[in-house]
N, CA, C and O atoms as a MOPAC input file, in Angstrom:
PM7 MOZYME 1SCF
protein

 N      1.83200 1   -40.23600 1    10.74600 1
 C      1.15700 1   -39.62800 1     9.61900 1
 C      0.19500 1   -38.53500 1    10.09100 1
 O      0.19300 1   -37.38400 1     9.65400 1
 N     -0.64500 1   -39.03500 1    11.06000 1
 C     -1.75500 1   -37.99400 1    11.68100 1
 C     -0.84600 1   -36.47200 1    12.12100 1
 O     -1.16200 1   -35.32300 1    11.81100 1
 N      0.27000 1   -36.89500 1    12.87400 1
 C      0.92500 1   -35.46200 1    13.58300 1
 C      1.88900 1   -34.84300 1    11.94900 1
 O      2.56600 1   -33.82200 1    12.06700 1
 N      1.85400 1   -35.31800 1    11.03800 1
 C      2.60000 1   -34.75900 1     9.87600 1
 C      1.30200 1   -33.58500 1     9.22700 1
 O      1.36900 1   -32.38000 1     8.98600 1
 N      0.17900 1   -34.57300 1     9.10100 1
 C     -0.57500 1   -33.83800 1     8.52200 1
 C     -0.90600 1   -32.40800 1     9.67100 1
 O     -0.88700 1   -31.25200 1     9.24800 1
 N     -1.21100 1   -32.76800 1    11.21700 1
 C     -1.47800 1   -31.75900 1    11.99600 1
 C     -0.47300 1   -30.60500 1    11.39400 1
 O     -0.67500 1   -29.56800 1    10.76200 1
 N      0.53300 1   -31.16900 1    11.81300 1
 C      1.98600 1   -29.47800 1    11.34400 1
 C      1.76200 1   -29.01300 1     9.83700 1
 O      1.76200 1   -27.82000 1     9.53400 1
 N      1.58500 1   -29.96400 1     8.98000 1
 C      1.25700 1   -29.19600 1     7.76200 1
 C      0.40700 1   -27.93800 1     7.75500 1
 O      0.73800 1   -26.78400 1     7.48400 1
 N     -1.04900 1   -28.55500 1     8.20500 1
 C     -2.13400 1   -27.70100 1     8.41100 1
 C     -2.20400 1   -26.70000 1     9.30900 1
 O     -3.07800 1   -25.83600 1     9.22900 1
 N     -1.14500 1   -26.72000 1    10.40200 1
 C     -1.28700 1   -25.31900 1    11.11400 1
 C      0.06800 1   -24.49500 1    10.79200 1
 O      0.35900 1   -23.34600 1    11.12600 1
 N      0.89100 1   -25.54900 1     9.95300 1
 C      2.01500 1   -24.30200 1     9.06900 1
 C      1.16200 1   -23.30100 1     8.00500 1
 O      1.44900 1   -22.14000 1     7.71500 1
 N     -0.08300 1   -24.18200 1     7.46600 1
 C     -1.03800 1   -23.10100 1     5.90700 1
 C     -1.61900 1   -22.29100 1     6.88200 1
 O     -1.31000 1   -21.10000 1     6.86700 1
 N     -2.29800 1   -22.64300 1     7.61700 1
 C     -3.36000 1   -21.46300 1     8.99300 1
 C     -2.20700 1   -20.48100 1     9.27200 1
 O     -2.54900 1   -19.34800 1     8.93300 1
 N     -1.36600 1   -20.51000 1     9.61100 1
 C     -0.40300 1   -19.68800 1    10.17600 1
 C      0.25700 1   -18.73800 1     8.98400 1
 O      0.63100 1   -17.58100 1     9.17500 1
 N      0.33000 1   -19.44300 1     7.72500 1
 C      0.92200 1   -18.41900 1     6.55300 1
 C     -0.51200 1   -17.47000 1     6.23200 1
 O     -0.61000 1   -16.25600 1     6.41200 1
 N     -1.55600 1   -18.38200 1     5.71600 1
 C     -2.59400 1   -17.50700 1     5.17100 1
 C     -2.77700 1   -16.44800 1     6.28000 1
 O     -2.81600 1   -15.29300 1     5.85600 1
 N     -2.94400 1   -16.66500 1     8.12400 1
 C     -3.05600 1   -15.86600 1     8.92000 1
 C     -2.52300 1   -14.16700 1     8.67700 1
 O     -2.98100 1   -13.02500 1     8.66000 1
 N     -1.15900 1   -14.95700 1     8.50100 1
 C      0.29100 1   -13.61400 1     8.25800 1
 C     -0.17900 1   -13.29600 1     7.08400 1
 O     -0.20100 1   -12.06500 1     7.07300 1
 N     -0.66000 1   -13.79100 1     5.85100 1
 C     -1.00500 1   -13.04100 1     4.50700 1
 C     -1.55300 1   -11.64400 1     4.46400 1
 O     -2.37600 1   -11.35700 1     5.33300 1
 N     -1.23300 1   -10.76900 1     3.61600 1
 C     -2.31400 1    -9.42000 1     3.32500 1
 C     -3.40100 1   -10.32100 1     3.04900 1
 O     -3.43500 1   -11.47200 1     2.61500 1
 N     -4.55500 1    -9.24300 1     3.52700 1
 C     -6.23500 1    -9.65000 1     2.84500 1
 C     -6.26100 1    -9.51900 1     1.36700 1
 O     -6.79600 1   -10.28400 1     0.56500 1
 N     -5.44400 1    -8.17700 1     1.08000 1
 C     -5.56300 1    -7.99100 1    -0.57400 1
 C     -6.71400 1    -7.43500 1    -1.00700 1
 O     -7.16900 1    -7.78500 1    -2.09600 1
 N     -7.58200 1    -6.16500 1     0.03900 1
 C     -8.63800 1    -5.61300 1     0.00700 1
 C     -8.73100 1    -4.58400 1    -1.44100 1
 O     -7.98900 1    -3.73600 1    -1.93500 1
 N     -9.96500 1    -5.13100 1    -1.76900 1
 C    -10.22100 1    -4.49000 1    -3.30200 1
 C    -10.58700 1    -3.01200 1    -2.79400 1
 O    -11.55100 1    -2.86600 1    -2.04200 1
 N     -9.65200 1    -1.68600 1    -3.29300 1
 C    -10.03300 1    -0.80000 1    -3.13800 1
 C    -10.91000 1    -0.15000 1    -4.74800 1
 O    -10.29200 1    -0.43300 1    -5.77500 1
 N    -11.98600 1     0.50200 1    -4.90900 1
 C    -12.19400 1     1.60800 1    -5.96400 1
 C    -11.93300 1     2.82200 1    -5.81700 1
 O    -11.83400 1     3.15400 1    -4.63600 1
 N    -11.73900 1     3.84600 1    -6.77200 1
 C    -11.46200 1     5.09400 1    -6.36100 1
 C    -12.07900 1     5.88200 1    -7.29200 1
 O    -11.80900 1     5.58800 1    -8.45700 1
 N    -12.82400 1     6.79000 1    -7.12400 1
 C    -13.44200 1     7.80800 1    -7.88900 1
 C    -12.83400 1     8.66400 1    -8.15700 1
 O    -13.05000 1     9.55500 1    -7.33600 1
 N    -11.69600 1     9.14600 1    -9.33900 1
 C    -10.78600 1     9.65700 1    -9.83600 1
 C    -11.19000 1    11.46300 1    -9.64800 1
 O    -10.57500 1    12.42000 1    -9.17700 1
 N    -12.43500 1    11.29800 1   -10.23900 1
 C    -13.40500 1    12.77500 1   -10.24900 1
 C    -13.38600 1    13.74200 1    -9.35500 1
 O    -13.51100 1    14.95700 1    -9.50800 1
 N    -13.16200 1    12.88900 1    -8.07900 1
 C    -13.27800 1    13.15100 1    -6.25900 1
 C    -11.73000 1    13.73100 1    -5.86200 1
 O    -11.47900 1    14.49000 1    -4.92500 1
 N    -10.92900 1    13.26100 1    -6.66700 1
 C     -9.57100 1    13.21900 1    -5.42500 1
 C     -9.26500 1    14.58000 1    -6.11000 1
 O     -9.44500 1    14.85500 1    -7.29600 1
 N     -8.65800 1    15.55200 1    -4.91400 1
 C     -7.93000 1    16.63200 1    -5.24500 1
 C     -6.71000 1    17.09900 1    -5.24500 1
 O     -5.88200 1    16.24700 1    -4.92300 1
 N     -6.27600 1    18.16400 1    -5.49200 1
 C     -4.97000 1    18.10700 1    -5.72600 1
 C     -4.07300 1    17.77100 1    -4.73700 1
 O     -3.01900 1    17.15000 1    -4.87500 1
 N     -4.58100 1    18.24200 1    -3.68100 1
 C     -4.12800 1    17.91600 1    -2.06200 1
 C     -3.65400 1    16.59700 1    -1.66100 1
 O     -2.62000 1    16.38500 1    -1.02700 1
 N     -4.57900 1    15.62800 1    -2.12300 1
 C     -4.58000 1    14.14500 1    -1.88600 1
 C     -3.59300 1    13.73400 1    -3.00800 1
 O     -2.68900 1    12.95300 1    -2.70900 1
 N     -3.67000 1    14.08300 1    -3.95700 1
 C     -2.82800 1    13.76500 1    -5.06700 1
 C     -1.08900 1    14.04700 1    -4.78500 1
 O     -0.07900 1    13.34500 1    -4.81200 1
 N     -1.36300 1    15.30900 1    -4.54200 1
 C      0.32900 1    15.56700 1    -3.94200 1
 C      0.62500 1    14.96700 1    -2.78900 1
 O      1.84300 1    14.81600 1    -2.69200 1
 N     -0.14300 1    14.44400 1    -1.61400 1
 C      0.15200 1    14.12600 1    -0.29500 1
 C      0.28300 1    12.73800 1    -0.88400 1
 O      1.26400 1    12.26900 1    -0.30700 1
 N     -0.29300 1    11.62700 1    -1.91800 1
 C     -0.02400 1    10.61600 1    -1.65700 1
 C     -1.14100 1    10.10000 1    -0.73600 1
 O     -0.73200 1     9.27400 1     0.08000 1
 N     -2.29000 1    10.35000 1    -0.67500 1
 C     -3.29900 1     9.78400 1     0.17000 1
 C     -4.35300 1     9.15800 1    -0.58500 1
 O     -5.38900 1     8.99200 1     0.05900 1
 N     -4.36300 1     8.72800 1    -1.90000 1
 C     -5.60500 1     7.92700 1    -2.20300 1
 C     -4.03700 1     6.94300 1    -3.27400 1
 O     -4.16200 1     5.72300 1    -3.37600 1
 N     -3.44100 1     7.25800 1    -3.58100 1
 C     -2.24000 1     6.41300 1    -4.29900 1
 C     -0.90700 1     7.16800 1    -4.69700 1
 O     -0.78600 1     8.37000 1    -4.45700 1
 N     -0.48100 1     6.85300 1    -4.96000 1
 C      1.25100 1     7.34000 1    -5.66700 1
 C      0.41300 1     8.47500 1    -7.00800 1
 O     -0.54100 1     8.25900 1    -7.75600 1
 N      1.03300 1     9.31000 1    -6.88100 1
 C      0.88900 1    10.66800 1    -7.74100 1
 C      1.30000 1     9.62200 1    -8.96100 1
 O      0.28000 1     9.18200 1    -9.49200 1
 N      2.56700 1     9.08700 1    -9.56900 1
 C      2.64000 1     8.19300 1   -10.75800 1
 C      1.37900 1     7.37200 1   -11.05900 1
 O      1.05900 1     7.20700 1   -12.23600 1
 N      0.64200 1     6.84500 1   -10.06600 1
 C     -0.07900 1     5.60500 1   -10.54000 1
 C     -1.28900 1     6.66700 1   -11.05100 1
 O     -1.83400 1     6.39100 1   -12.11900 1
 N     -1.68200 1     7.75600 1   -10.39000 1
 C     -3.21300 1     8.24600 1   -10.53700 1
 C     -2.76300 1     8.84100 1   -11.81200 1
 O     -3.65500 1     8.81600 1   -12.66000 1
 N     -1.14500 1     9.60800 1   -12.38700 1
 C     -0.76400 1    10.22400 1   -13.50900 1
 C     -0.88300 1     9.09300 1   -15.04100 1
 O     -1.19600 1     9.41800 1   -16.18600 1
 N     -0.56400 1     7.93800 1   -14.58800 1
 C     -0.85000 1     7.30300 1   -15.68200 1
 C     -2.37200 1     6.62300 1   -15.93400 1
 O     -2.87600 1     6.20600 1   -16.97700 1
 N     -2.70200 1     6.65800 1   -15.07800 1
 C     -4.12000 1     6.22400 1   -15.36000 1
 C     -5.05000 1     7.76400 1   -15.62300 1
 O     -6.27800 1     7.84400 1   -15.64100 1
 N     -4.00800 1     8.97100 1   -15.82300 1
 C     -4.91700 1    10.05300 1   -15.85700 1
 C     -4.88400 1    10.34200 1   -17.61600 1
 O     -5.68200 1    10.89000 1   -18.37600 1
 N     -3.31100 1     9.56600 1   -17.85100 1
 C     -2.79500 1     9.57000 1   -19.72900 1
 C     -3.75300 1     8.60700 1   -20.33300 1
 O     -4.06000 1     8.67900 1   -21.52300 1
 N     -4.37800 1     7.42200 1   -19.27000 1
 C     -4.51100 1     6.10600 1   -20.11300 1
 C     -6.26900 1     6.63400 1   -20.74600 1
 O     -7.00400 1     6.19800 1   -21.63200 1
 N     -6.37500 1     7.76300 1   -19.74800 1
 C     -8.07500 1     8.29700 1   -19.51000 1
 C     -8.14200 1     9.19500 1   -20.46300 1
 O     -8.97400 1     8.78800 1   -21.27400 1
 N     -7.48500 1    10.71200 1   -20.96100 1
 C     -7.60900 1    11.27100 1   -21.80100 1
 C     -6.64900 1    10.72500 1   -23.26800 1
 O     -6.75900 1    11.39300 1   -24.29600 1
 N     -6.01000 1     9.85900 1   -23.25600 1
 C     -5.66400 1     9.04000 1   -24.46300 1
 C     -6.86200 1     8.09600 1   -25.05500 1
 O     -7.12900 1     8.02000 1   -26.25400 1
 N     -7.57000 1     7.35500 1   -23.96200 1
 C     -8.29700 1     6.54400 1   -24.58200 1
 C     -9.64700 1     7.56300 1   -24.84700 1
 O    -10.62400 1     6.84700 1   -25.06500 1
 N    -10.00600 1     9.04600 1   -24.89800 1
 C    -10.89900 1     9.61400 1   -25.32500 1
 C    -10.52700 1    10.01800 1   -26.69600 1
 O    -11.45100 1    10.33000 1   -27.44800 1
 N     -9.25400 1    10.06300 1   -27.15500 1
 C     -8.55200 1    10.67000 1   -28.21100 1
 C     -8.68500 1     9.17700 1   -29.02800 1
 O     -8.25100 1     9.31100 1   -30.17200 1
 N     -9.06100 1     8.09200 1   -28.81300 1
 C     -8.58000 1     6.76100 1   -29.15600 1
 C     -6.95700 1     6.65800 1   -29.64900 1
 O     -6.56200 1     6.22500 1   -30.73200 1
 N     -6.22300 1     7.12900 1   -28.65100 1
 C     -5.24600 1     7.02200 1   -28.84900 1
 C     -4.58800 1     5.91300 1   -28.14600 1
 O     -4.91800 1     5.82000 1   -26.96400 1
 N     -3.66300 1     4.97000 1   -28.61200 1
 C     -3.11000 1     3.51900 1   -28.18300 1
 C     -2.13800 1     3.29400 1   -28.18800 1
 O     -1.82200 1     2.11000 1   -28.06500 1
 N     -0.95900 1     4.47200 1   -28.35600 1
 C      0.33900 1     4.64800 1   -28.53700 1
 C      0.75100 1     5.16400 1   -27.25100 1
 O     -0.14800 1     5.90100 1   -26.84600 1
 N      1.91000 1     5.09600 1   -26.25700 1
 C      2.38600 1     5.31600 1   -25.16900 1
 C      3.71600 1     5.97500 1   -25.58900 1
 O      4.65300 1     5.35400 1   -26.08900 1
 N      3.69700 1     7.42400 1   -25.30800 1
 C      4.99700 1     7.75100 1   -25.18100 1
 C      5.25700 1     8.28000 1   -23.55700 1
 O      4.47500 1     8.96100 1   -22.89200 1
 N      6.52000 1     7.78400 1   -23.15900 1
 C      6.82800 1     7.16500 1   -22.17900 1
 C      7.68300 1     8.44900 1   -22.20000 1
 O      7.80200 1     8.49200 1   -20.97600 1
 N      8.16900 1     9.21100 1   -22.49600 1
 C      8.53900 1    10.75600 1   -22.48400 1
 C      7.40500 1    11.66200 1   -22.45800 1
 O      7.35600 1    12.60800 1   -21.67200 1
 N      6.44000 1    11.37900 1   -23.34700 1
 C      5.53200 1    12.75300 1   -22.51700 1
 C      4.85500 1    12.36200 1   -21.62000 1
 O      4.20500 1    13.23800 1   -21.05100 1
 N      4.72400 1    11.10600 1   -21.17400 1
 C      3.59500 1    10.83400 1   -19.94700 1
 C      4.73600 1    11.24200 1   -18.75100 1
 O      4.18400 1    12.10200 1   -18.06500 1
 N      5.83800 1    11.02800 1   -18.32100 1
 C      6.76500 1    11.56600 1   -17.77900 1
 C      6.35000 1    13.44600 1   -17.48600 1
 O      6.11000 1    14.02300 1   -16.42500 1
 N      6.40600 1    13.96800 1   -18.87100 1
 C      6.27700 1    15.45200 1   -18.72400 1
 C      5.02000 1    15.97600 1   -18.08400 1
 O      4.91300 1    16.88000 1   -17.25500 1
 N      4.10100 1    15.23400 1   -18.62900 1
 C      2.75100 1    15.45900 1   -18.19600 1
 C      2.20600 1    15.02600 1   -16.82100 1
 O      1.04400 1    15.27300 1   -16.49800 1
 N      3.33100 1    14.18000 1   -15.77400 1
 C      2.91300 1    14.20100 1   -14.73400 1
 C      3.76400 1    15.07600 1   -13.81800 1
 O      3.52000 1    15.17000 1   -12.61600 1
 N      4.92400 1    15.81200 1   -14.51300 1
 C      5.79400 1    16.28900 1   -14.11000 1
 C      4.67500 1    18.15700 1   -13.81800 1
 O      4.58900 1    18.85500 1   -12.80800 1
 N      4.09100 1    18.31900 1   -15.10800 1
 C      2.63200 1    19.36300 1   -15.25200 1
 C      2.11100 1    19.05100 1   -14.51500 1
 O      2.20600 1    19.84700 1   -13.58200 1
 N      1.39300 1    18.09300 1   -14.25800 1
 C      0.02700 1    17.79800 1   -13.41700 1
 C      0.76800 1    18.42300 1   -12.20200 1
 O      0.42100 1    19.54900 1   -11.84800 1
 N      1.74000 1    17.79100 1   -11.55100 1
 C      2.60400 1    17.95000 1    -9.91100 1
 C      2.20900 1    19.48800 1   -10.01300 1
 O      1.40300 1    19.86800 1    -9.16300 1
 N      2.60600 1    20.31300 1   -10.82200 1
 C      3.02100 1    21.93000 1   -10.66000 1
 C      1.51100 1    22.38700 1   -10.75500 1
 O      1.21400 1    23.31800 1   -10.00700 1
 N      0.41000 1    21.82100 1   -11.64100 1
 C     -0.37300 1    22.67600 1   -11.73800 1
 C     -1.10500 1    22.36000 1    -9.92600 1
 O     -1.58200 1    23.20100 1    -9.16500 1
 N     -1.00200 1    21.43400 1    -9.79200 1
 C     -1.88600 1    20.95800 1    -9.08000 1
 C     -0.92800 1    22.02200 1    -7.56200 1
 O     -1.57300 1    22.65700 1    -6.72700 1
 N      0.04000 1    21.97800 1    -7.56500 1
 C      0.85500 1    22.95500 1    -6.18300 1
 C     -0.14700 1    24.39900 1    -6.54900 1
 O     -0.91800 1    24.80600 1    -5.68000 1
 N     -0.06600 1    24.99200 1    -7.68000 1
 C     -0.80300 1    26.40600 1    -7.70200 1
 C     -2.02100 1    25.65800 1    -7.70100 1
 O     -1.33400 1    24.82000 1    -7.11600 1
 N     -3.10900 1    25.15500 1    -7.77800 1
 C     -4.38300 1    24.70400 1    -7.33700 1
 C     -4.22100 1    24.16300 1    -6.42400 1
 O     -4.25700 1    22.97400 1    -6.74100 1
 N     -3.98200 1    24.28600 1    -5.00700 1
 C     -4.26300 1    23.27700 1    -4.12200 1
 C     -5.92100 1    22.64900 1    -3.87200 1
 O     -6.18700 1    21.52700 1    -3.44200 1
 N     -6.63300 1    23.42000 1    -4.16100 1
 C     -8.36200 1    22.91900 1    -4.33400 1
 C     -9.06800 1    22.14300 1    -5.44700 1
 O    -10.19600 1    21.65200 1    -5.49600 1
 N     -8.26100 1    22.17500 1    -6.15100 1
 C     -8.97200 1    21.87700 1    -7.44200 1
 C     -8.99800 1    20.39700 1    -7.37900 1
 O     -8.62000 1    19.72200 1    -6.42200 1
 N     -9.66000 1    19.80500 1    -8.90300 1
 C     -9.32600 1    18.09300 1    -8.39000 1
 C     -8.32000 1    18.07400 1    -9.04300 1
 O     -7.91200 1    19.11700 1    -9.55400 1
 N     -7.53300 1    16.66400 1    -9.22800 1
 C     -6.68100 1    16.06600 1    -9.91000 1
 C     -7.24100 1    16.17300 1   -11.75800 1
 O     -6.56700 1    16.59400 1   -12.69800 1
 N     -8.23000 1    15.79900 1   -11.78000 1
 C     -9.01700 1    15.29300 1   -12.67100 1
 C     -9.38800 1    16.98200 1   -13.68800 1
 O     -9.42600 1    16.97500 1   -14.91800 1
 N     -9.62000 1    18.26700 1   -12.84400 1
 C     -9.65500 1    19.21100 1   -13.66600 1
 C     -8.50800 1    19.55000 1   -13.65500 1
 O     -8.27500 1    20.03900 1   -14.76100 1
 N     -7.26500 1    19.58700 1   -12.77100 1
 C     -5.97000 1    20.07300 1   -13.27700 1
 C     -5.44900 1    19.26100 1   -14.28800 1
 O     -4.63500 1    19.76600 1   -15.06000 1
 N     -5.73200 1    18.24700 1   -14.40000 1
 C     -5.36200 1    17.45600 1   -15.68400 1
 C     -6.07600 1    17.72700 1   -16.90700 1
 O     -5.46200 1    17.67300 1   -17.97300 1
 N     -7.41800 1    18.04000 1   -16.87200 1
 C     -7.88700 1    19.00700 1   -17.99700 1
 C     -7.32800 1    19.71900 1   -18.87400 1
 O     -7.16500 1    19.57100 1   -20.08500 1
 N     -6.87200 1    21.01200 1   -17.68700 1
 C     -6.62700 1    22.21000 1   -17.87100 1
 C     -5.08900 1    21.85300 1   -18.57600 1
 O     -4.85100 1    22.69700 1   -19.44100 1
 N     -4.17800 1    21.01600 1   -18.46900 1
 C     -3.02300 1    20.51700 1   -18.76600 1
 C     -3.02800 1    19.98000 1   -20.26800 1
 O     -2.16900 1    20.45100 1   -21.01500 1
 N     -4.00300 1    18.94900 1   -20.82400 1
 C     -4.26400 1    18.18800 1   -21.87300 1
 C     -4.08300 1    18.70400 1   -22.76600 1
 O     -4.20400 1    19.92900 1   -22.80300 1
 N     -3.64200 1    17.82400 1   -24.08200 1
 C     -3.66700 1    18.48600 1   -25.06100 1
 C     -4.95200 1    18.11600 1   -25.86100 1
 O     -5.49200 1    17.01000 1   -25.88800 1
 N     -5.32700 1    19.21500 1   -26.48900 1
 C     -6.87100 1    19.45800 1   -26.91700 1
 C     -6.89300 1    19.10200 1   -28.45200 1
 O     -7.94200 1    19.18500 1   -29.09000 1

């Protein structure tokens, strides 16, 4: 019984070991520029594009997802942001929005 329980317990030490940490990152959306955005260096150009729809939708209180223009609009963001390479993410998405 004693050597069952030993192997149990250094089979969990040994998985949790191998586990990701699962480190909480934040990101200051405001900050990242177009550079980072196209390179893929603070997240996937998709993930920062929909959380860029979920940001100027929820100023519009808008709660409806169309899943065709958020498509187009990150397909915009990509291009504006190639002719801005300086700018942020966050004002080329501005400059993109509909007003």
């Amino acid at each position: 019984m004693h050597m069952q329980k030993s192997i149990f317990l250094g089979t969990l030490l040994a998985l949790l070991a191998a586990a990701p940490a699962g480190a909480q990152v934040t990101v200051d959306v405001s900050k990242i520029t177009c550079e980072q955005y196209l390179l893929a260096r603070v997240a996937t150009p998709e993930k920062i594009a929909i959380w860029l729809s979920g940001y100027f939708n929820g100023r519009r209180s808008n709660t409806v997802v169309d899943v065709k223009r958020l498509e187009d609009s990150e397909k915009r963001l990509t291009e504006n942001c190639r002719n801005n390479y300086g700018k942020t993410v966050l004002q080329a998405a501005e400059e993109i929005a509909p007003k």
